[in-house]
C-alpha positions as CSV (number, residue, x, y, z in Angstrom):
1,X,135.6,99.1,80.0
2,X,136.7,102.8,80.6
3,X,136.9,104.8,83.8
4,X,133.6,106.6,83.8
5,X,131.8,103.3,83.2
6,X,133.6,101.8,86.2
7,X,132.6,104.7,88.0
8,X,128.8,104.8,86.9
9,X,128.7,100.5,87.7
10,X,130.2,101.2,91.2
11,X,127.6,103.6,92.1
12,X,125.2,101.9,90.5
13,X,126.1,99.0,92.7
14,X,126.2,100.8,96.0
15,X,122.7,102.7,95.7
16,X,121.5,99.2,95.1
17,X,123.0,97.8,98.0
18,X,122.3,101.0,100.1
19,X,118.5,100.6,98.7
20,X,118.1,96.8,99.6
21,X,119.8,97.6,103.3
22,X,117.1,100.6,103.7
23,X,114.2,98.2,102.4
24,X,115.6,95.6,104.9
25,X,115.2,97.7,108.0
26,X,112.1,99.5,106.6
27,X,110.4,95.5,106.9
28,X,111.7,94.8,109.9
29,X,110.8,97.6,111.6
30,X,107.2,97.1,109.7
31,X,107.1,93.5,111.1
32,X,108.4,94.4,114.4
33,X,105.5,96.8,114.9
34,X,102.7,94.3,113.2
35,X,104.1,91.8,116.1
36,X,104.1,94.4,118.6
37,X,99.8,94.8,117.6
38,X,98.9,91.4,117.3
39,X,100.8,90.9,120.9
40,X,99.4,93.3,122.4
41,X,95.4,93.5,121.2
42,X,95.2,89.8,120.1
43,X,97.1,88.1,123.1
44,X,97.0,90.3,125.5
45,X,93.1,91.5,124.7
46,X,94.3,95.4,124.9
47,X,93.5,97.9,122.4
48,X,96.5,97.9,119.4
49,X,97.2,101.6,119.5
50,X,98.0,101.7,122.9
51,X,100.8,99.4,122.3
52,X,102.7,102.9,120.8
53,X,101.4,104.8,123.8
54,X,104.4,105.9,126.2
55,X,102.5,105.4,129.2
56,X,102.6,101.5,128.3
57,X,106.0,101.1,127.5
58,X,107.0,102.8,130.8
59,X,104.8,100.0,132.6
60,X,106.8,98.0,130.5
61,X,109.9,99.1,131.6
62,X,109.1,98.9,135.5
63,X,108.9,95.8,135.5
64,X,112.3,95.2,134.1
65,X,114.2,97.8,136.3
């Protein structure tokens, strides 16, 4: 194997690791945020979009501090 092939499989390698770490946050940020919903409208009987509302997460965060 020469050089420039060692160099094109290392980078090959990387962007696929870099890809499946993106594609890992992107799904837990996905599910954090579907959990976050069905939370907040189907156990706690609110509306879903007002989970992402500031005013809620500063009610949230009274409580706490």
């Amino acid at each position: 194997m020469t050089n420039s092939e060692l160099q094109v499989n290392v980078w090959r390698r990387f962007f696929s690791v870099l890809l499946k770490c993106l594609l890992f946050i992107l799904f837990v940020v996905l599910f954090f945020v579907v959990g976050l919903f069905i939370g907040y409208a189907v156990i706690g009987d609110g509306q879903y979009w007002e989970v992402l509302n500031q005013d809620t997460w500063a009610h949230i965060l009274s409580f706490i501090k």
